[in-house]
ZAMARGU-4260 file (C-alpha; in steps of 0.2 Angstrom, whole numbers, plus 5000, padded with zeros to 4 digits):
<rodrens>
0) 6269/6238/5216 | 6255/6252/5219 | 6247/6250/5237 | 6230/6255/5242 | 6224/6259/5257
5) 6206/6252/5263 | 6196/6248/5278 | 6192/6231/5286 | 6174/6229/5282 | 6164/6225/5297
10) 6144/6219/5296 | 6134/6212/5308 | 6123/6195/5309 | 6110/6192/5321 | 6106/6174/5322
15) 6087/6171/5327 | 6085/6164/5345 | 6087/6145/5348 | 6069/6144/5361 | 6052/6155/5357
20) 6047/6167/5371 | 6064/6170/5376 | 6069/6191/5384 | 6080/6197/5371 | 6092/6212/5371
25) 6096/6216/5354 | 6088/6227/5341 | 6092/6230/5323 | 6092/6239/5309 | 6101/6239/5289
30) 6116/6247/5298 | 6116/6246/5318 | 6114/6239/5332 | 6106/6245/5348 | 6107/6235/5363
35) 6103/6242/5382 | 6114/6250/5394 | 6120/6238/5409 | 6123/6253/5417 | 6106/6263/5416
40) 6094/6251/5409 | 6083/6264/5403 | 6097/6270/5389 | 6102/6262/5374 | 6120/6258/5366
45) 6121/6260/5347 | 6134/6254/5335 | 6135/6259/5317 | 6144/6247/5306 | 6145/6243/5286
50) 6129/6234/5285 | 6118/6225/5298 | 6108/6208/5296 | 6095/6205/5306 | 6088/6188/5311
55) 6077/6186/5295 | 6092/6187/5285 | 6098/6173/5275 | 6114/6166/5267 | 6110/6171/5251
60) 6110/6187/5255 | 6127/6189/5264 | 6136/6181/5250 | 6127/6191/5237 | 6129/6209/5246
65) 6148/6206/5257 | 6157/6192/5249 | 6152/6191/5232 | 6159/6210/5227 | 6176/6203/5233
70) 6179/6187/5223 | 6183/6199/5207 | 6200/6206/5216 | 6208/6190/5218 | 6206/6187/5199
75) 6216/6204/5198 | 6231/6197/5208 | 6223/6205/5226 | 6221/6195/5242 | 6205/6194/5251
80) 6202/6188/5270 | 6183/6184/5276 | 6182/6178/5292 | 6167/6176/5303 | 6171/6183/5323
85) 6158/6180/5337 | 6155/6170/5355 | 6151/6152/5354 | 6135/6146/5348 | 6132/6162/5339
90) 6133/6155/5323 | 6149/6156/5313 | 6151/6140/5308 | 6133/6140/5299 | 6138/6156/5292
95) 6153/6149/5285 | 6149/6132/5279 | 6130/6130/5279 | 6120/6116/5276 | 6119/6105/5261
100) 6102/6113/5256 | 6109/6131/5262 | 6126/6132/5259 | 6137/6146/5267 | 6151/6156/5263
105) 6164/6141/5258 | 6154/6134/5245 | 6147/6150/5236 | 6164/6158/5237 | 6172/6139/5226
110) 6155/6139/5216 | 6156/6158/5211 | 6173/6159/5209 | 6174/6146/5194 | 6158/6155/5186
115) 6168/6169/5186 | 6183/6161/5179 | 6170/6154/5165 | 6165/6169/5160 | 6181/6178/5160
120) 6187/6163/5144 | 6172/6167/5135 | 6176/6186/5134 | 6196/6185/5134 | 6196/6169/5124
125) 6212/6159/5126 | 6223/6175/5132 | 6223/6170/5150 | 6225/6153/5158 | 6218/6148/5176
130) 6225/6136/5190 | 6216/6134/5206 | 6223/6128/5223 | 6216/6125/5237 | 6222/6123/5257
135) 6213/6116/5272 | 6222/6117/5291 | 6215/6119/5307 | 6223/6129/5323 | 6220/6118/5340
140) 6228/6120/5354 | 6241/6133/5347 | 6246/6120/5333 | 6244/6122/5315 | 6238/6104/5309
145) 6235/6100/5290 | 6218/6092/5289 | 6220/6087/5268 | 6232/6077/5273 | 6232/6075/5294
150) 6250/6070/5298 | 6247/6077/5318 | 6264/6087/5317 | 6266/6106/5320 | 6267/6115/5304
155) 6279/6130/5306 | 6273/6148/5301 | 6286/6159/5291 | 6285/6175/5280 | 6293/6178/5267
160) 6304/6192/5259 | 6288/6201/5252 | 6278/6201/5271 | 6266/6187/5262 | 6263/6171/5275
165) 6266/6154/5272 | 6266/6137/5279 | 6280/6126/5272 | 6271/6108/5271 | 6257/6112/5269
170) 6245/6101/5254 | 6239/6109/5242 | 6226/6102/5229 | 6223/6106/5212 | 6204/6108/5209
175) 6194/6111/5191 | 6176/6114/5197 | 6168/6113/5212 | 6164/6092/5212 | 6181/6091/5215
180) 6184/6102/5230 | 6167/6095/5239 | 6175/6077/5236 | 6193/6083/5244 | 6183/6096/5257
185) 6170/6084/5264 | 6185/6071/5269 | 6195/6083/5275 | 6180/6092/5286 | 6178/6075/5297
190) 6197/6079/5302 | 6192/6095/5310 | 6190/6095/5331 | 6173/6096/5335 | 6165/6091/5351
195) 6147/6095/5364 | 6149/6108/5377 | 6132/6114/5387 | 6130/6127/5375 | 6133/6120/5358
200) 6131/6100/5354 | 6142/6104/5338 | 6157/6118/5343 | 6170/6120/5335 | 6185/6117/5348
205) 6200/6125/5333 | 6201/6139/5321 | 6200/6133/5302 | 6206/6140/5287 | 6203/6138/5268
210) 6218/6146/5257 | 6212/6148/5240 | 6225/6150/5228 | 6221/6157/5211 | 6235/6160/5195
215) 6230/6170/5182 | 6243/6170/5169 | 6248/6174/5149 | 6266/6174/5144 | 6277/6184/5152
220) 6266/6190/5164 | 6259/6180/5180 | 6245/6188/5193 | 6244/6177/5211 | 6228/6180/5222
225) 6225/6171/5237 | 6206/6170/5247 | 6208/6165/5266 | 6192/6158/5272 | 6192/6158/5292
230) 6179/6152/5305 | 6186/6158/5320 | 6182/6148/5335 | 6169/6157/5349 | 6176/6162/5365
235) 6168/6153/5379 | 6165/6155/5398 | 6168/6138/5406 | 6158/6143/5421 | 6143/6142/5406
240) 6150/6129/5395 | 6153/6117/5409 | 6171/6112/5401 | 6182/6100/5411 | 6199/6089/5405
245) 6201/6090/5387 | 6189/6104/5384 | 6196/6115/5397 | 6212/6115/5390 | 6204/6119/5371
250) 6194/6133/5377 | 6210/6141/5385 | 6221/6140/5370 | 6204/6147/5361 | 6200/6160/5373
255) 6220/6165/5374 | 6222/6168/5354 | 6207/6177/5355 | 6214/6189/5367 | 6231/6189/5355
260) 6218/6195/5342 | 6212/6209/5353 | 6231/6216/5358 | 6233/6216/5340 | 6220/6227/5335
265) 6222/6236/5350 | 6240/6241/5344 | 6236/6243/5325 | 6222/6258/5330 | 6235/6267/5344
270) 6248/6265/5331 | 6262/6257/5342 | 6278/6253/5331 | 6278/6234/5336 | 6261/6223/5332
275) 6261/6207/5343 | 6256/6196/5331 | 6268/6183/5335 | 6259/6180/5352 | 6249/6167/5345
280) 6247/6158/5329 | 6230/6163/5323 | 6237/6180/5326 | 6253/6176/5314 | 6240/6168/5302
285) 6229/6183/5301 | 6246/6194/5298 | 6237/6197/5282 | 6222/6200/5284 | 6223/6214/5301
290) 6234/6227/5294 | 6242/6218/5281 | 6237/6217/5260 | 6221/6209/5261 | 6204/6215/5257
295) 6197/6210/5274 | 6177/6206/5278 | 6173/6203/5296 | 6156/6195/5297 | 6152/6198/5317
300) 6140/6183/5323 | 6128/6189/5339 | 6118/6181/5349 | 6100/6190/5353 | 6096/6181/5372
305) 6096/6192/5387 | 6110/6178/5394 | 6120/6180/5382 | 6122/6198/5384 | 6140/6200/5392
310) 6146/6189/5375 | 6135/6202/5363 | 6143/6216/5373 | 6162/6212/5372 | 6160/6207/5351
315) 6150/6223/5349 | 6165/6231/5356 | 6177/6225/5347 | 6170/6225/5330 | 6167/6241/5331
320) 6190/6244/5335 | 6190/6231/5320 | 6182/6243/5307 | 6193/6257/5310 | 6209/6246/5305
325) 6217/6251/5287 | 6224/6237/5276 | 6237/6242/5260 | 6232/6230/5246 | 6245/6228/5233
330) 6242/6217/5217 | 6254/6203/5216 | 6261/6200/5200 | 6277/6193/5190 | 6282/6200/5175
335) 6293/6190/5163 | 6309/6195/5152 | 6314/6191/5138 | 6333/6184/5137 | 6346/6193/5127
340) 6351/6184/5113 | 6367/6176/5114 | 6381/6187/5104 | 6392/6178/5092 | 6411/6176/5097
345) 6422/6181/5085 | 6435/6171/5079 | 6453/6171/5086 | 6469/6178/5076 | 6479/6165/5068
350) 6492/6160/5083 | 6509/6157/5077 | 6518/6140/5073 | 6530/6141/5088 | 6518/6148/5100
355) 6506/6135/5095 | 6519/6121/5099 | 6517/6128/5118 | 6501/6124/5125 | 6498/6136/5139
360) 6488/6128/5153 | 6474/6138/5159 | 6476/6146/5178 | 6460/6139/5188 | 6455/6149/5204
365) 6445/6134/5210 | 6452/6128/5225 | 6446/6108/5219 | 6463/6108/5206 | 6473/6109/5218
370) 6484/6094/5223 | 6479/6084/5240 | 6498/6089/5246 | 6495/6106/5248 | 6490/6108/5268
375) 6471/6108/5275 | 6474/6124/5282 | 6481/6134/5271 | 6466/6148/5265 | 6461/6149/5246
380) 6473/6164/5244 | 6487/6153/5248 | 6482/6137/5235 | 6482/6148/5221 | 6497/6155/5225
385) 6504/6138/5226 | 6495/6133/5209 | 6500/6150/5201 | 6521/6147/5207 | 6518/6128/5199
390) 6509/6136/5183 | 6521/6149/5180 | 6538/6135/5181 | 6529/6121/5172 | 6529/6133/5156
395) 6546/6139/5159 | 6551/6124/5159 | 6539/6118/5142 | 6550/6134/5134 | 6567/6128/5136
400) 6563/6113/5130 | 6554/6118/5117 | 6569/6130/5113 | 6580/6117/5113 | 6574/6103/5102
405) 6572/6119/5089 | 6589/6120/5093 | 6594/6101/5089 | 6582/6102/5071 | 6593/6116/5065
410) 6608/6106/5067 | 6602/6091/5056 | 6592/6101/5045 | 6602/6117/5039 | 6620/6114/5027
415) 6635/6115/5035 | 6647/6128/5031 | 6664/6123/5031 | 6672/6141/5031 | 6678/6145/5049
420) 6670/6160/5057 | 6657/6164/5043 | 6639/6170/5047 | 6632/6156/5041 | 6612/6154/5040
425) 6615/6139/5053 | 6624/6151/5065 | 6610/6164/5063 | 6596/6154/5067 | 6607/6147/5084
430) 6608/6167/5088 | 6590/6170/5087 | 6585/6155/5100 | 6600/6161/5112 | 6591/6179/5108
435) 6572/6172/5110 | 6579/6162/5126 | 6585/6176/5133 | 6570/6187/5132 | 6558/6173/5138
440) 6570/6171/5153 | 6568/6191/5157 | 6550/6192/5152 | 6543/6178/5167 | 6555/6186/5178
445) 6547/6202/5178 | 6530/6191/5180 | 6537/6181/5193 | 6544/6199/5202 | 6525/6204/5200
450) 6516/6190/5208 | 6528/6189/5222 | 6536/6173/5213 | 6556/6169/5212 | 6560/6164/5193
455) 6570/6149/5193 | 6588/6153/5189 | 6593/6159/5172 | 6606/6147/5164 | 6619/6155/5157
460) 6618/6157/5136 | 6635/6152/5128 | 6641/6160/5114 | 6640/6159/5098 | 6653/6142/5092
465) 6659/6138/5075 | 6650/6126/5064 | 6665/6111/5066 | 6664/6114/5086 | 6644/6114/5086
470) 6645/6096/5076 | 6659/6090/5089 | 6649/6094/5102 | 6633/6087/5098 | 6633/6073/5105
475) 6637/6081/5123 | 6623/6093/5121 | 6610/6078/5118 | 6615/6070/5133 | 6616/6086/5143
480) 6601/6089/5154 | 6592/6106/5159 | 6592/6108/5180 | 6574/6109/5185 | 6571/6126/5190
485) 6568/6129/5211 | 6550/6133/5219 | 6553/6146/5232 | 6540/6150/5242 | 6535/6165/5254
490) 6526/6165/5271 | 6514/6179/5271 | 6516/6189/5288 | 6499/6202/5291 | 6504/6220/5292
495) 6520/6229/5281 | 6534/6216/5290 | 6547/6212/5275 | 6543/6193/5268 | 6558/6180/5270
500) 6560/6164/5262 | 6557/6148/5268 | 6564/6131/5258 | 6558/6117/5269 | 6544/6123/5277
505) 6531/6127/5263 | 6517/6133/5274 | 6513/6150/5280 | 6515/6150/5300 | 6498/6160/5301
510) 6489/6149/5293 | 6499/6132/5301 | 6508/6131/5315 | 6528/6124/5312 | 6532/6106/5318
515) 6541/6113/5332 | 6527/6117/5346 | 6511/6113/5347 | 6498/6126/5350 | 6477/6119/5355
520) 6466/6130/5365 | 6469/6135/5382 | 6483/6122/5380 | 6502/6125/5375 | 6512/6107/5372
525) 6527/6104/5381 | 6536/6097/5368 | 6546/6110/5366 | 6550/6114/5381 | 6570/6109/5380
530) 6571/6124/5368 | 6562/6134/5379 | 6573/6133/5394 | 6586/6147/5392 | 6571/6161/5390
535) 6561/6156/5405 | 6576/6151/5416 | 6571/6165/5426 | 6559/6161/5438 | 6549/6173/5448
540) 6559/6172/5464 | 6574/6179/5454 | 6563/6195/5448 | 6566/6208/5460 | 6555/6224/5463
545) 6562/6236/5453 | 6559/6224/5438 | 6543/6223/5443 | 6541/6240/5443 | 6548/6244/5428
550) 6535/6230/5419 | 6520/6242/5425 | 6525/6258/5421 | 6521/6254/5403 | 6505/6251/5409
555) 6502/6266/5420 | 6510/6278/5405 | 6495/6270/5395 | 6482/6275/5405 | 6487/6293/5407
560) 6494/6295/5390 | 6485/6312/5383 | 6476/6301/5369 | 6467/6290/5384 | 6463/6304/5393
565) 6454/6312/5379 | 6444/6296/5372 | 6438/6297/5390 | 6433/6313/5389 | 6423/6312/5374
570) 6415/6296/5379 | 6408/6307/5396 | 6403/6320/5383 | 6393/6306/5374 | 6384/6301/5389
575) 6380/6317/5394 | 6373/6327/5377 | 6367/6311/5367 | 6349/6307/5365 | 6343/6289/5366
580) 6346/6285/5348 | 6366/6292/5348 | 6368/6284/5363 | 6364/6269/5353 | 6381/6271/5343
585) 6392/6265/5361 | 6398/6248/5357 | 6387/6234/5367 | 6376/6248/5371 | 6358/6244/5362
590) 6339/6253/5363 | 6334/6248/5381 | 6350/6254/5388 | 6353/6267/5379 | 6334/6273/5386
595) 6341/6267/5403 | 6356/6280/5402 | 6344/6293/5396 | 6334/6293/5411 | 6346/6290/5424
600) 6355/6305/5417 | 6339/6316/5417 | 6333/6312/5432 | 6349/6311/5443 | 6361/6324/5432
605) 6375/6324/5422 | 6389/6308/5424 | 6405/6314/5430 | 6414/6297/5427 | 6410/6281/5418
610) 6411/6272/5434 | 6391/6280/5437 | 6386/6270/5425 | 6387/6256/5440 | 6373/6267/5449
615) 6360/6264/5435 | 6349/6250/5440 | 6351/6236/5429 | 6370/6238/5426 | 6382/6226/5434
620) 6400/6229/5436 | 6401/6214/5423 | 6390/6222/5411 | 6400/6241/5414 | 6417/6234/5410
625) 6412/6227/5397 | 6404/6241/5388 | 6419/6252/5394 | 6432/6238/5386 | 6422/6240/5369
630) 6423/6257/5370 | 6441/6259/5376 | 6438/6267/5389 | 6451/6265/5405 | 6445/6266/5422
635) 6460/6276/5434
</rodrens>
């Protein structure tokens, strides 16, 4: 994704005054703004911006000259922000919506856009198709309300993976032409808060926003464009407005997101690392469009009176921070792939007639196969273990009898051979199931030695009879029954501690605690506590000094072993060469402690023990021993 970098554009609107003969303080020309110095009355202050439209300037001409060149870049896979900024009663909301026989902003920007989208099918034909959505919400009193669909609930604001804001739940409405967005717009607009104040019978007391959506897409390849349309709500001055109740509280969330705006900007031109625009939700909302991917047009709304001139001050002020931010647009696109075709399985070599007899089941690593005997606690390592040791035996056990009933067919279908001790064909075929047995029985004991699985016993291969002793004793052999082979199963102990066998208990001891003792958090059962009584029959009365003594000498070799001595050493070394970012690598030691060692140490000298770091202001003795314990480092 190719990023470009380009400026916030910043233009200026002069609305004409609301009374004749009134003193006004602003003067313009096609691109500044002069207005006189509070300070010597006799100067001017000038500001250059973009463009400048001066009271005769219509809204025609601001869509054709500033809005109008942007609509193009959306169609590309581009976002565009235009958002109209100013005191109250300087306009915006004219600028933005209009009248109905002089439309703003919204409604050329839906009218032009689907004349473009017209004219692109007559010159690409059928090549590209369009979809068109659209979004209406409203920010009042720091809450994101849906006004196409008003449900009164706070809609969160998250970003996702590519920095792009969204609004989970928020409506979105399919439109072909703009009939269809003025019959969902003009419902939706009645949601909005509006209300009188002594300066404007109609001000707006929320921020609201139009997201314009716009898919341009051909198989396998999809461009996304998004236009946010914003009338900001004006700051006020309730010593002017005469605000009270209700309107008091609407004019300090407006005047406080407001200010958020200006921190932001504020940190984008002195280049901080961290941009506050979590600090409010317009701020989060316009994410995008300050310092984020959009093409951005700031249309600034002034007002000409003398009285408002503190108002026309401040905004002059700050448009003029605005236009030096730098957005990176990036063209949002998807790019499809075309599936590999499936490749052909070749057929499977023709399986012999006694291997096909014995059908091996599959081995399943799902843990959902595994029988509802097999304990809750055991981890998924252990079940197929369990699954594996049953797999393994039930074919062993498939084997032998397969073996055998060969075994019984060559006794009814073979002749007989009278001779004693000849090699007949009978006693051949008897020697090659012994033999076959014996190599099966050798081959899954070398599996089972493997997989850590005991092989059920081998029984013993008898020799070789004569055919009158095999006829005699057939009747024994049918009723003869095979032992089932043994499961033995192994706990698994952590570390290299040899494995033993356990025959009742089947369950690892890590994994479930045996049916002896009862173990719960911060509680041992006592049910045990007959078997327990030879090991603490010693009660602490009975332990004398020297016992004592000897319990903490293990403890005092510890801490002055060589090894501790010199992980001390090296942690001191740390603290007294490392900068702020390699003190950062200390266990439980982050950024604004780390920043908190560093000055301490430059300011009062190098640390001589880890116990001065109970001298930095801010670090508790809790707080030190733990970073010490993490660090394994032993205090003397």
């Amino acid at each position: 994704m190719d990023k470009k970098q380009c400026k916030v554009k910043v233009v200026i609107r002069v609305r004409p005054p609301l009374k004749q003969d009134v003193k006004t303080c602003v003067s313009a020309s096609s691109d500044s703004v002069q207005i006189f110095n509070h300070r010597n009355v006799k100067e001017n202050i000038q500001y250059q911006f973009s463009a400048v439209y001066g009271m005769e300037s219509t809204q025609l001409q601001i869509y054709t000259d500033c809005v109008k060149p942007l609509l193009p870049k959306a169609l590309k896979g581009q976002n565009v922000s235009i958002f109209a900024y100013g005191p109250t009663g300087a306009g915006k909301t004219h600028t933005m919506l209009g009248t109905s026989t002089n439309p703003g902003v919204i409604p050329r920007v839906i009218n032009g856009l689907f004349e473009m989208i017209e004219e692109n099918k007559k010159i690409e034909g059928d090549e590209w198709q369009y979809k068109v959505t659209f979004s209406f919400l409203e920010i009042y009193n720091e809450k994101v309300q849906d006004l196409l669909e008003p449900s009164g609930s706070d809609l969160p604001i998250r970003e996702d993976a590519e920095k792009n804001i969204l609004i989970p739940g928020l409506a979105r409405k399919e439109i072909h032409s703009f009939d269809e967005f003025k019959m969902a717009f003009g419902p939706a607009s009645n949601n909005r808060t509006v209300a009188a104040t002594k300066l404007n019978e109609h001000s707006s007391r929320s921020h609201s926003i139009v997201q314009l959506t716009v898919t341009k897409s051909k198989p396998c390849r999809t461009l996304y464009g998004k236009i946010y349309l914003i009338d900001l709500a004006g700051s006020e001055d309730n010593r002017r407005t005469g605000n009270q109740g209700i309107r008091l509280k609407e004019s300090g969330a407006i005047n406080k997101s407001l200010f958020s705006l200006g921190e932001v900007v504020d940190a984008i031109n002195s280049g901080l690392p961290r941009i506050p625009y979590r600090n409010s939700k317009l701020t989060r909302l316009l994410q995008d469009s300050i310092g984020g991917t959009c093409h951005s047009l700031m249309i600034t709304n002034i007002a000409p009176e003398e009285k408002y001139y503190y108002d026309t001050y401040c905004t002059l002020n700050f448009a003029t921070k605005s236009k030096k931010i730098v957005n990176n647009t990036a063209v949002r696109e998807t790019i499809g792939i075309v599936k590999p075709v499936p490749q052909v399985r070749k057929a499977s070599p023709v399986v012999r007639e006694s291997e096909a007899k014995v059908k091996r089941p599959r081995l399943d690593c799902s843990t959902d196969s595994i029988s509802s005997d097999v304990g809750p606690s055991l981890s998924p390592l252990m079940k197929r273990q369990e699954q594996w040791e049953e797999t393994v035996n039930k074919r062993l056990q498939e084997l032998e009898s397969n073996l055998i009933t060969q075994m019984k067919t060559i006794h009814t279908v073979l002749p007989v051979d009278v001779a004693n001790g000849a090699q007949t064909p009978k006693t051949k075929a008897i020697q090659e199931m012994q033999r076959q047995l014996a190599a099966s029985h050798a081959q899954l004991k070398e599996l089972a030695s493997r997989h850590m699985v005991s092989p059920p016993p081998v029984q013993p291969v008898a020799p070789v009879q004569p055919e009158k002793q095999i006829l005699s004793d057939k009747t024994n052999t049918e009723k003869a029954e095979l032992p089932k082979p043994t499961i033995q199963k192994f706990e698994r102990p952590i570390g290299g501690i040899k494995r033993k066998k356990v025959e009742e208990f089947s369950c690892s001891p890590l994994f479930a605690p045996p049916p002896g003792r009862l173990k719960k958090k911060n509680f041992v059962s006592t049910a045990c506590a007959s078997n327990l009584k030879e090991s603490t029959s010693g009660s602490k009365e009975n332990v004398t000094k020297e016992e004592k003594k000897a319990a903490e000498k293990p403890e005092k070799a510890l801490l002055n072993s060589a090894s501790q001595q010199k992980r001390n050493e090296e942690f001191i070394q740390i603290l007294n060469t490392s900068s702020v970012k390699d003190l950062q690598s200390l266990q439980t030691v982050g950024a604004k402690r780390a920043k908190l060692i560093f000055e301490w140490r430059e300011t009062y000298g190098s640390f001589t023990m880890a116990d001065d770091l109970k001298k930095i202001p801010g670090f508790t003795d809790k707080t030190v021993q733990k970073l010490l314990h993490s660090n394994l480092v032993t205090v003397t």
